[in-house]
N, C-alpha and C positions, 0 to 999 in steps of 0.2 A: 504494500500500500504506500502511495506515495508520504512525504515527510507529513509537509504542509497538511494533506485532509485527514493524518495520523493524530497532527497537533490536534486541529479544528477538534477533532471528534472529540481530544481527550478534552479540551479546554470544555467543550457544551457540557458534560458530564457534569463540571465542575463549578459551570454558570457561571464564568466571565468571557470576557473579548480577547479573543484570540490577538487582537491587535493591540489589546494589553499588555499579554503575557508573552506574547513572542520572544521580547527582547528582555525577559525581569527573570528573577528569582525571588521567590514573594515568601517561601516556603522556605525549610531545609533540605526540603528532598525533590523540591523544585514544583513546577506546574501541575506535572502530572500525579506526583507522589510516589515518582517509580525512581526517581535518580536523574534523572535523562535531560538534556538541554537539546532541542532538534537541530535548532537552529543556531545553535552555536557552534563556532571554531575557534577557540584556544589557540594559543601555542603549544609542542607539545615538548617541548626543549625548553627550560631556563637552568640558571645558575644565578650567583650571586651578583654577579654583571649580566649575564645574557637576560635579555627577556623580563626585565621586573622595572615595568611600567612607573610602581613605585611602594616604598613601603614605610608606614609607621607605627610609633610601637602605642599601645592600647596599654593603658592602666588598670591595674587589677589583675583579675585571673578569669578566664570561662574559658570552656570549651563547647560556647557553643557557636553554630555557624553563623556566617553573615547573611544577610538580606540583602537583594538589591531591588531598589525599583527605580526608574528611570536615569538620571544622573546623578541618585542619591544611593549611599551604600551604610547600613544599618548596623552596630556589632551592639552586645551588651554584654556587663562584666560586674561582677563585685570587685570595688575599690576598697582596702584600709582606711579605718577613716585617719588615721595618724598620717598614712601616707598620702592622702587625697588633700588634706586641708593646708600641709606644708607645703606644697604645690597648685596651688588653687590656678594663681596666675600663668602657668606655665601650658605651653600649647600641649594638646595631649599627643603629638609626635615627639615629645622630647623628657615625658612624663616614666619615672622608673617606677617599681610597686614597693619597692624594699620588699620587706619580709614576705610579703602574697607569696613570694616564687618558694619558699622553704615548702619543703614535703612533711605533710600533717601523717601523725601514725592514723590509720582508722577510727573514727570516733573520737579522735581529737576536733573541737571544736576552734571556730577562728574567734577575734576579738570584734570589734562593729566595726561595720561594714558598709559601707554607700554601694548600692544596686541601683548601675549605673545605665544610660543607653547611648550612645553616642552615633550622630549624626554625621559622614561624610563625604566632601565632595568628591564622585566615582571617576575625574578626570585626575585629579592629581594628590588625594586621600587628606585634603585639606580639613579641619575642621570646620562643622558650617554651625552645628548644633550639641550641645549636650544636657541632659536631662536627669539629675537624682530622683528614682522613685521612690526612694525610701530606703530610711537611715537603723539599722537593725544588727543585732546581734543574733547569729542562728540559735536553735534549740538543742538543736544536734550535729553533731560531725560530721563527716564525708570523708568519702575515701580516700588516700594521699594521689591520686590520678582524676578525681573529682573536683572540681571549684564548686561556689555557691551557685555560680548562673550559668547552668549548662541548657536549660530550656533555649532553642532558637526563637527569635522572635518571628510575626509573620503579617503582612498587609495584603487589604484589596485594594489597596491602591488610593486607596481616601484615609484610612486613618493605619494607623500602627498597631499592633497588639503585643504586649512585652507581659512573658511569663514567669513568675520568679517563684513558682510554688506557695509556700508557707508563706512567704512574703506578700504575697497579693498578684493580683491580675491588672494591668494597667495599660489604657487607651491612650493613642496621642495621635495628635494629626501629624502629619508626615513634615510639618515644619515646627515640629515638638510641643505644641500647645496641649495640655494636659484635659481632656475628655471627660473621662471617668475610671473607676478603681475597685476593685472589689480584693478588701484586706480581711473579710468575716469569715472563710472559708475553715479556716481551723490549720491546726500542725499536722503533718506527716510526719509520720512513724518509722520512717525504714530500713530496711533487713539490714542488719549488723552493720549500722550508719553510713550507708554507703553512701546517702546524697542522694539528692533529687535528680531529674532532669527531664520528664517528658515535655518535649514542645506543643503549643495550643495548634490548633487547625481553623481557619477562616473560609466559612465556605456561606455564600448567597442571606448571609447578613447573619451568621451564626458563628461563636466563635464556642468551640467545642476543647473541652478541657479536660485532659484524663487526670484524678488521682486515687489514682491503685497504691496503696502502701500496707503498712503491719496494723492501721486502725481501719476504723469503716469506710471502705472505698469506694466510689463513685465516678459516675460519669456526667459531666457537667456542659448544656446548650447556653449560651447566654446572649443577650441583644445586644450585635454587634455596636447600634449607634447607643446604647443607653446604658449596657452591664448587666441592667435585667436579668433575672434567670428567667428562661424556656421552660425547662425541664432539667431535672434532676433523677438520677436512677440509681441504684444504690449493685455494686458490686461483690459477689462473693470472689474476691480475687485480692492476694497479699501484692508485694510490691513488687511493680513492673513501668519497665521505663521507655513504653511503646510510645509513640505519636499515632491520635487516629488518622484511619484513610478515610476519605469519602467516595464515594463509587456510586453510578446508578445503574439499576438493572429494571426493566421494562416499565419505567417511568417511575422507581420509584427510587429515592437516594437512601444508600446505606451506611453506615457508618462503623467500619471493622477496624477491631482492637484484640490485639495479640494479650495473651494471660497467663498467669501461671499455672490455671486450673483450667482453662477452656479459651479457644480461639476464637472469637462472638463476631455479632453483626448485629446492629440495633436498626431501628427505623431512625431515620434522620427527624422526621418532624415531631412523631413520639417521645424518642430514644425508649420504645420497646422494642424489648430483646426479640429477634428474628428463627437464630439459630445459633446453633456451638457447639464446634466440637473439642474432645478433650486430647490427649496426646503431647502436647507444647511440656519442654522440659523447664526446670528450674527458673525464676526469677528471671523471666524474657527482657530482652531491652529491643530486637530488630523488632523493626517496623513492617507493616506488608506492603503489597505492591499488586497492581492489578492490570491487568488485559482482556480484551475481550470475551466479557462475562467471568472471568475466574479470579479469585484475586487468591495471593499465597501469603502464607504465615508460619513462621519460621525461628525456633529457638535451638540454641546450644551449648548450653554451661549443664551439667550434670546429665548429659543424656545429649540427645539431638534429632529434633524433628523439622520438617517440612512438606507442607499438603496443601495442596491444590483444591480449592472449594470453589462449588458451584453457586451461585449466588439465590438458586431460587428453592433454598432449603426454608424447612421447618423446622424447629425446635432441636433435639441432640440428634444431627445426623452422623454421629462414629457409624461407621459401619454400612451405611447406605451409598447409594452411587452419586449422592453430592460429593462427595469424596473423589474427587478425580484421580489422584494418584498421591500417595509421600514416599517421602527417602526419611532412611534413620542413619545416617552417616556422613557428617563432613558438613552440619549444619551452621550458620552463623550465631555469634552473641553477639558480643556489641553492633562490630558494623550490620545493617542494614542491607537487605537484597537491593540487586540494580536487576531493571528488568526492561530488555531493548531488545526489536527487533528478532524478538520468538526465541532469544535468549535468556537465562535467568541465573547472573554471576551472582556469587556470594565466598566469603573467607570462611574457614571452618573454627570455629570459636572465635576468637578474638586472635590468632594466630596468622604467619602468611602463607599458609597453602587453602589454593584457591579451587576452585571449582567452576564451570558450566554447564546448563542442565538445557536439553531442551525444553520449554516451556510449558509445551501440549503433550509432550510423555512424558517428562519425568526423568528419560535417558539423559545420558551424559552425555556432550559432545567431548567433555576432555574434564577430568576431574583429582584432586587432590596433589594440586601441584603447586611445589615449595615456590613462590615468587623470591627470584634471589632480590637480596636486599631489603625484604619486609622481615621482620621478627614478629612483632607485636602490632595490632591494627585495632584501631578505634573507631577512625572516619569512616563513610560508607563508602561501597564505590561509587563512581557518577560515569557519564558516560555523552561525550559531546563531540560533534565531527567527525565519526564514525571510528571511535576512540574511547576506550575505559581507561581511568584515569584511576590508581590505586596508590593511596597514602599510608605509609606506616607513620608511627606513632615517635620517630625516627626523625621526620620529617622531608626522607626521600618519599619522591612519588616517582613509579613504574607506572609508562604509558604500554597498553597492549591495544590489538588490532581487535574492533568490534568484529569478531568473526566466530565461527567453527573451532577453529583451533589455536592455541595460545601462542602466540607472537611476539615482542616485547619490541616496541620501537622507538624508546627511549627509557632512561634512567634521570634524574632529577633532585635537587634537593634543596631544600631554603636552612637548612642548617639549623634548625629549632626543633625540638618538639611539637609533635600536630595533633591535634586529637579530634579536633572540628570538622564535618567535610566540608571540602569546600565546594563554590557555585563559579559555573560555569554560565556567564553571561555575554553575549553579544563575539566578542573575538577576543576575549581577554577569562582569565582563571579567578579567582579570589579564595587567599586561603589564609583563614585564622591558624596561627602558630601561636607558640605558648606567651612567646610579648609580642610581638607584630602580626600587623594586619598585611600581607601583602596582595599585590595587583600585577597577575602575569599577564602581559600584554606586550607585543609591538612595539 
């Protein structure tokens, strides 16, 4: 199927303009929710001279990705406040974090914190804008590979949506003016303080909020222009670090979220539950991903699953032919499935051996293969100019040929630690590393 009526289709699903999103990354895992940038061409070669458009360094700590929309590029970060306020005046290209950068044991908690957004220009990563949402000290720890603001933020293009968990939920218009806020939601609990991070979802004036943790979990609609709650539904599911997908299936929009106990699908206008199957191993953080009519879901820390579901189930379909097909071997954790072109790449744990499945069986075209030069992987894959782009945690990133079989057609590296994926926009890369923001481009 051609690129162009590939996008169109996905963009209608998702109910915006195609002439919107062509050129944006609005998301973390981009328009479609699969990874995929159609229309974009990167570079696929930098170094620390070649290729890097420009770069500077961000205060604080996240790992989570950046946003872009039009000529504006979006990051957000917990700042020290000891080290935020000694530096107030100073541009935040030249802003250090001091201590942020030490490594916390587990469950060690930080000191208070500014949860921060920052606003920049996407031609030359100037500062245009920056926004304290709130001034807090956490409840609980995180992992030492965890910050406070791992949630990505996400727009339709009119206002902002910045998720900081326990923290609150917070609106701004895309030239930082503050909207509305929703801080009553309560603490998150979670599993042996690992930290938070699922990012919100903005879909046709809803902005959809998972919090799965060790208390009572829930799945949260809210009114994009107002905070409002839609609906509210309450989860038997411990903590999990999915972003939901949106997807429509014969007019009606669904909303699938990855579990610890069960792989679900709620009704978008309801958020009642559809259908669910069980299988998904331990304490999920991938995300799913979807194509025509099937979307997948996919866990692998203590076990390892991935199944193919059919969208027009009812209640527990284990075991029935919604079930299209799963694999229990070489599944993702942390990163996130990429899903391009009747392909469906994914890393096995959080490790670098890699995988390709075809998409409508289930077969491999090429699977469990060490990527030289990853070890450890956090960011998802993405996949833009007929190119998957894979980031270790390292800070090289391995380009390979979107195809059949594994290829490698360049090596790369910004010299930092990455843990963020990054968004591949218009002819240029954008990738959060551990201090800088950098912009590979031409």
């Amino acid at each position: 199927m051609n690129r162009r009526i590939l996008l169109g289709l996905a963009l209608a699903f998702l109910g915006v303009s195609s002439n919107l999103w062509a050129n944006d990354w609005a998301h973390w895992r981009g328009p479609m929710g699969n990874g995929v940038a159609l229309e974009a061409t990167p570079p696929i070669k930098w170094s620390d001279t070649e290729n890097v458009k420009w770069k500077v360094e961000i205060a604080g700590r996240s790992s989570a990705s950046p946003i872009i929309w039009k000529d504006r590029v979006y990051v957000v970060s917990a700042v020290p406040v000891e080290s935020a306020s000694s530096r107030e005046s100073e541009p935040v290209s030249t802003r250090q974090e001091g201590r942020s950068r030490g490594r916390r044991r587990r469950g060690e908690t930080a000191g208070e914190l500014e949860f921060k957004i920052f606003c920049l220009d996407r031609s030359n990563g100037d500062l245009i804008w920056e926004q304290t949402a709130v001034v807090a000290t956490p409840h609980e720890g995180t992992h030492s590979t965890n910050g406070f603001a791992s949630a990505s933020p996400c727009t339709d293009g009119e206002n902002l949506y910045v998720h900081f968990g326990s923290r609150g939920i917070y609106c701004y218009t895309l030239d930082g003016e503050p909207k509305w806020k929703r801080d009553d939601l309560g603490e998150m609990r979670i599993r042996n303080s690992f930290g938070e991070g699922s990012s919100p979802t903005v879909v046709d004036g809803r902005v959809i909020i998972p919090w799965d943790h060790e208390g009572d979990s829930f799945l949260l609609a809210l009114d994009a222009k107002s905070g409002e709650t839609i609906w509210k539904v309450d989860r038997d599911e411990p903590s999990c670090w999915a972003t939901p997908l949106v997807v429509e299936h014969n007019g009606q929009k669904q909303i699938i979220m990855n579990g610890d106990n069960y792989a679900r699908s709620y009704d978008f206008e309801s958020g009642k539950e559809l259908w669910r199957c069980a299988g998904q191993s331990t304490r999920p953080v991938a995300s799913p991903v979807y194509e025509d009519g099937i979307v997948f879901v996919g866990s692998g820390f203590q076990g390892s699953f991935l199944g193919a579901f059919r969208l027009n189930g009812e209640g527990d379909i284990e075991g029935t032919d919604q079930v299209k097909w799963t694999v229990r071997r070489g599944t993702p954790d942390i990163p996130s499935l990429l899903l391009v072109s009747g392909r469906l790449y994914f890393f096995k744990g959080k490790t670098g051996i890699f995988s390709c499945l075809d998409a409508e069986t289930g077969e491999p075209h090429y699977g469990q293969i060490r990527v030289p030069g990853l070890r450890s992987v956090y960011a998802s894959p993405i996949a833009a100019g007929g190119y998957i782009f894979l980031t270790g945690r390292n800070g090289s990133t391995v380009v390979i040929e979107d195809s059949d079989e594994f290829k490698i057609v360049a090596t790369n590296s910004v010299g930092e630690t990455v843990d963020a994926t990054p968004a591949p926009v218009g002819n240029e890369l954008f990738i959060r590393g551990e201090k800088h923001l950098f912009c590979i481009g031409e």
